[in-house]
ZAKETOR-375410 format. One line per 2 residues: their letters; for each residue z, x, y of C-alpha. Coordinates in Angstrom, 2 decimals, padded with zeros to 5 digits, always signed. Layout:
N
A> Z:X:Y; ... .
***
This chain:
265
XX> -014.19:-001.65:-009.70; -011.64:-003.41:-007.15 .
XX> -009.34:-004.23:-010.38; -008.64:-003.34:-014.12 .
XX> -008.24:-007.04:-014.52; -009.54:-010.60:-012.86 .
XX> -008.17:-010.59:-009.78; -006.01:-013.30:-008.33 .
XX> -007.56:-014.92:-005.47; -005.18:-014.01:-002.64 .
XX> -003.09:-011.48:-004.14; -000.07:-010.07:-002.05 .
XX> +000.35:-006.85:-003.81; -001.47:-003.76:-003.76 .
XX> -000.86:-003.14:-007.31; +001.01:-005.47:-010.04 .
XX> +001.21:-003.97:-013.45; +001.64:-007.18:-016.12 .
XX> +003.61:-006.58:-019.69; +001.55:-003.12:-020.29 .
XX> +001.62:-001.76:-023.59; +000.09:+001.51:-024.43 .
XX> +000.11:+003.58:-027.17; -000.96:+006.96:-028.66 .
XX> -001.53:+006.77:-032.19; +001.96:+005.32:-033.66 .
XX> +003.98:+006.42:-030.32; +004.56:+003.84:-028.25 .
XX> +004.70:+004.92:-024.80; +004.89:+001.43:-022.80 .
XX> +006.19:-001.36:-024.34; +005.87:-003.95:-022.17 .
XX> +006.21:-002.37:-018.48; +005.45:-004.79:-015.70 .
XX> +006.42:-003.76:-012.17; +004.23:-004.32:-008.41 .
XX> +003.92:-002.31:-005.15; +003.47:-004.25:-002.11 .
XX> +001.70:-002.19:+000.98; +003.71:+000.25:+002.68 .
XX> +006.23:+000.70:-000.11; +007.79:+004.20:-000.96 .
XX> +008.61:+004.12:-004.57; +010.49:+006.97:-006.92 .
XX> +009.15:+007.06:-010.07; +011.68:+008.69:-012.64 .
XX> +012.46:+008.97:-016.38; +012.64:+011.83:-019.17 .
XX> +009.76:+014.41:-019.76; +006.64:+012.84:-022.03 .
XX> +007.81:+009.04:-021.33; +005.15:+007.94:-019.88 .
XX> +005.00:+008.72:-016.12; +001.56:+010.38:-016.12 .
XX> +000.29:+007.74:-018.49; +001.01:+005.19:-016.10 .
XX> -000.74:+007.19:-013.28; -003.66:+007.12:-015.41 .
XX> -003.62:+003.55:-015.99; -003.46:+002.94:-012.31 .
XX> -006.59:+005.06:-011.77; -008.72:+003.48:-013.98 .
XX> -008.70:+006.92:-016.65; -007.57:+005.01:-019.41 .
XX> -006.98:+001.69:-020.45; -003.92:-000.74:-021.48 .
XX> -003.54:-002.07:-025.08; -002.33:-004.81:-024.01 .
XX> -001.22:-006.74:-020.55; -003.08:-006.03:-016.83 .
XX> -003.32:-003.73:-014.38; -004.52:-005.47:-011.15 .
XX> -005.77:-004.19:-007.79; -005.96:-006.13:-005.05 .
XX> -009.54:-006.53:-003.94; -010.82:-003.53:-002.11 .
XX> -007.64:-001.19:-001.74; -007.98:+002.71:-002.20 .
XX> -006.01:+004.78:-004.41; -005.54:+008.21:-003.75 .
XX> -004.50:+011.17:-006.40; -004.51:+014.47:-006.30 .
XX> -007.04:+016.19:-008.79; -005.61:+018.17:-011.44 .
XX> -008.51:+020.41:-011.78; -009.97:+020.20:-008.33 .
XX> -013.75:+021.04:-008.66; -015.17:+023.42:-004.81 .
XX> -018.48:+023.31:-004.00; -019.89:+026.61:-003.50 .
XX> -020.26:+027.68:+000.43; -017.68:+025.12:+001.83 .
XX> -014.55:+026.02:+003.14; -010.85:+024.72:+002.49 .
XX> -010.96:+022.56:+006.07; -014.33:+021.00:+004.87 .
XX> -013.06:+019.69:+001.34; -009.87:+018.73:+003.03 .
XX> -011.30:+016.51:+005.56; -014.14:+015.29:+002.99 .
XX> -011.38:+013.00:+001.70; -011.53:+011.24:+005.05 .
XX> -014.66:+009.79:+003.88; -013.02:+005.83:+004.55 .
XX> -011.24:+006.75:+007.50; -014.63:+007.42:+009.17 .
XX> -016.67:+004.61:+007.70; -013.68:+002.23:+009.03 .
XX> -014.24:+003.67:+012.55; -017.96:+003.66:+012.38 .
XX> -017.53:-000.20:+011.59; -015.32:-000.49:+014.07 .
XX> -017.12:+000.61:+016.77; -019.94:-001.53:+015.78 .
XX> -017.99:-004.68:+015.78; -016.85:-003.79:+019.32 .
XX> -020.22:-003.76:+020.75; -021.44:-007.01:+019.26 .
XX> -018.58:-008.39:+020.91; -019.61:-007.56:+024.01 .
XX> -022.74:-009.88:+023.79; -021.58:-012.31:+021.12 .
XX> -019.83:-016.45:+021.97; -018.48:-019.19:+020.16 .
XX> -018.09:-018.98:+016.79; -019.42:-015.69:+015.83 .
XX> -016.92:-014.62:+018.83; -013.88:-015.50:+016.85 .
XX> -015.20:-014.02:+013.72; -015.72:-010.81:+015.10 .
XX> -012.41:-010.74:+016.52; -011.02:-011.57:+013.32 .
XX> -013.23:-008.76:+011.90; -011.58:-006.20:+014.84 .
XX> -008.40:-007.18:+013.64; -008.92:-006.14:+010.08 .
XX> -010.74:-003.13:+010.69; -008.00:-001.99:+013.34 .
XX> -005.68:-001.90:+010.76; -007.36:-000.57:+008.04 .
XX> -008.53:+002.51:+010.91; -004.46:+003.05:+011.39 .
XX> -003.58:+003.37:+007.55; -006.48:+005.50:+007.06 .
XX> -005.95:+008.01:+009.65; -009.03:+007.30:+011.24 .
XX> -008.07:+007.58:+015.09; -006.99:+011.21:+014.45 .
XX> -009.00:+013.13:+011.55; -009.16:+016.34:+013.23 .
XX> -005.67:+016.58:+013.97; -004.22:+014.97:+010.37 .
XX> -006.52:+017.49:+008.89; -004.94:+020.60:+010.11 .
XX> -001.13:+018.71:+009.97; -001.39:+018.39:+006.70 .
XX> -002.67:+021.88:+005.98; -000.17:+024.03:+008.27 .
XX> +002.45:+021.42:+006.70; +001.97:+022.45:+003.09 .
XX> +002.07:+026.32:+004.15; -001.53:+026.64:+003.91 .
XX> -002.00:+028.27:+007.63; -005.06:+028.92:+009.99 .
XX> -006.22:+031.99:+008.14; -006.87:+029.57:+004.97 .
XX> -009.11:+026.80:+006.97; -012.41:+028.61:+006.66 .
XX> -011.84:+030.16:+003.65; -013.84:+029.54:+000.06 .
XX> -011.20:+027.67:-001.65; -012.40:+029.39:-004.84 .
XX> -010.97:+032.58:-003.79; -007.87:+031.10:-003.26 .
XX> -004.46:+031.49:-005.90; -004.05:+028.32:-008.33 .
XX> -001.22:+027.31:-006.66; -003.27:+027.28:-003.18 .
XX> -005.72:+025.70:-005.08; -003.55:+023.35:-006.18 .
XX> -001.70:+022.65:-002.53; -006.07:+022.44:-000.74 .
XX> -006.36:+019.40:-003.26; -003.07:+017.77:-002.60 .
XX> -003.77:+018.36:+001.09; -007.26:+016.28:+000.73 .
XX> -005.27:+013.42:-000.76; -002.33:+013.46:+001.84 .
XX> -004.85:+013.78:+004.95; -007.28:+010.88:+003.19 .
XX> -005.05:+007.86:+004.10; -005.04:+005.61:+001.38 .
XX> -003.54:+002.22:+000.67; -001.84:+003.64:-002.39 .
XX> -000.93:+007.25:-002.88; -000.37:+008.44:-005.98 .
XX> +001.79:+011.94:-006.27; +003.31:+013.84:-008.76 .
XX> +005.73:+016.42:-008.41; +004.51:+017.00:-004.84 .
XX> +007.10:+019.75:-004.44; +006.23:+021.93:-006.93 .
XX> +005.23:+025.37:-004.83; +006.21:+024.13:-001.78 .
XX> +009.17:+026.21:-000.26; +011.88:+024.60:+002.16 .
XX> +009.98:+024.24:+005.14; +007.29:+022.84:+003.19 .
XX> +009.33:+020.39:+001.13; +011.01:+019.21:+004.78 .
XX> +007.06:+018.26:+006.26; +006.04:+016.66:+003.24 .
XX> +009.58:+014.15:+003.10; +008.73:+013.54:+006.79 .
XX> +005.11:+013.02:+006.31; +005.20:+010.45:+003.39 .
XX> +008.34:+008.29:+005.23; +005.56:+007.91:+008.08 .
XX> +002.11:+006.95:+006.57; +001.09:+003.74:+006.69 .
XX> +000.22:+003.12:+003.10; +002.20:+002.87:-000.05 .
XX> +003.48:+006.01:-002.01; +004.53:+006.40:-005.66 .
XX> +005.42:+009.85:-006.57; +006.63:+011.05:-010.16 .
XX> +009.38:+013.75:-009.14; +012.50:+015.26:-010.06 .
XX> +013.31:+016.51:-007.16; +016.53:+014.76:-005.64 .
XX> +015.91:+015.69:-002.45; +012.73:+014.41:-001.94 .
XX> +013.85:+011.15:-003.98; +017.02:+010.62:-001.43 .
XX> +014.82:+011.70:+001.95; +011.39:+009.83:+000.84 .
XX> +011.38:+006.58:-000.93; +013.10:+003.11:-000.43 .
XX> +012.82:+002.31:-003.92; +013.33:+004.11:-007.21 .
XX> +011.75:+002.53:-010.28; +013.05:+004.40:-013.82 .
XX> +010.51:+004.30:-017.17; +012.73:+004.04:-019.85 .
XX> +012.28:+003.18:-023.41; +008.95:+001.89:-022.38 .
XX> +009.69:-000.19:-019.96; +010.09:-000.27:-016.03 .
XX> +013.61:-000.56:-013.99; +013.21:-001.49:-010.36 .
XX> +016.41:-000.09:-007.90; +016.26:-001.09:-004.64 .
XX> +017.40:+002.31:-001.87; +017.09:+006.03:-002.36 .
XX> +018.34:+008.27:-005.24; +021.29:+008.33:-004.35 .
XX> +021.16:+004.63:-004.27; +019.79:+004.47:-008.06 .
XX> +022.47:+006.38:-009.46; +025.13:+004.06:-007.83 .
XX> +023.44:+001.10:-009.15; +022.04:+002.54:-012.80 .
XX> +026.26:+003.49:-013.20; +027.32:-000.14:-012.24 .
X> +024.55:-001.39:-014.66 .
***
């Protein structure tokens, strides 16, 4: 499903969560948490330990279910995650599952292409719909990754510190934490409208930590990532948005930013 909840007709955000409420038992973890993401956004996600980041994440990928209030997706935009308990098919290798999350990246370009040629032959009004239709699936081809799948694919790879001698390996023979860094490459190399991340940094060392800042500043689609990693908060997003007591902050700037404007608050 396209959304948790009706959709409005022309909505401008990728995401808008509406006066959520969850709860586990008599814990309530949101109490009323309403925030939105418009595309291209890089949003910090922050608060303490067990309030409620990873429920939210769940929420916005359709695992569970609000009490009360909407979660609403714009009409056909993809959400990426990484898998917590990534599942390898026997006999493929750690470039294959990587680039298998390209999936919409190369059904945009497929459609692309198609469009093209029917231009070549088609007038009038169908004319201007196709060229409407180009200029649609252009973009979504750019956010996606689409013109260079090859290339992201092994970017993203050497860029997490998982080097040639990984890319035709079984990824079942790999560590947990390589394990762990083959499924968070697949999400990073898929393109997505919204990418969801958390704790990205964990077992990445410097080098690693550097790519990934400079990687999610330049995608094309929106980023929220759950970290506590200052550097990555200061370097990455453009926005920090704080859970607290149940509910959503929004600061506008960098971590640095946040802690300016949460003291003045």
């Amino acid at each position: 499903l396209d959304c948790r909840a009706p959709c409005p007709l022309h909505p401008v955000s990728l995401l808008s969560l509406e006066d959520v409420k969850k709860h586990y038992g008599a814990q309530e973890v949101l109490s009323g948490a309403s925030f939105k993401i418009d595309p291209g956004e890089k949003i910090g996600l922050v608060g303490r330990n067990g309030g409620g980041k990873s429920t939210l994440f769940r929420l916005i990928e359709g695992l569970e279910a609000p009490d009360w209030g909407k979660v609403v997706l714009r009409k056909g935009t993809d959400v990426g995650f990484v898998a917590q308990r990534p599942e390898f098919e026997s006999g493929t290798t750690v470039r294959e599952f990587v680039e298998g999350g390209m999936t919409r990246a190369r059904e945009a370009v497929v459609a692309l292409e198609r469009v093209l040629e029917e231009m070549g032959e088609a007038t009038g009004e169908r004319l201007d719909q196709l060229l409407a239709e180009q200029g649609r699936l252009t973009e979504r081809v750019e956010v996606l990754g689409g013109w260079e799948i090859e290339r992201r694919v092994e970017t993203v790879l050497s860029g997490i510190g998982l080097g040639e001698e990984f890319w035709d390996r079984d990824p079942n023979t790999l560590s947990g934490g390589e394990k762990g860094r083959t499924s968070m490459a697949r999400a990073l190399a898929g393109g997505h409208d919204l990418l969801l991340l958390d704790e990205p940094t964990n077992h990445l060392d410097l080098p690693g930590i550097e790519w990934i800042e400079s990687y999610i500043r330049e995608l094309k689609g929106a980023v929220l990532v759950i970290s506590h990693d200052r550097r990555l908060l200061t370097n990455a997003v453009g926005t920090v948005l704080e859970l607290e007591r149940g509910k959503l902050v929004r600061y506008p700037g960098n971590y640095a930013k946040y802690l300016t404007l949460k003291a003045e608050r």
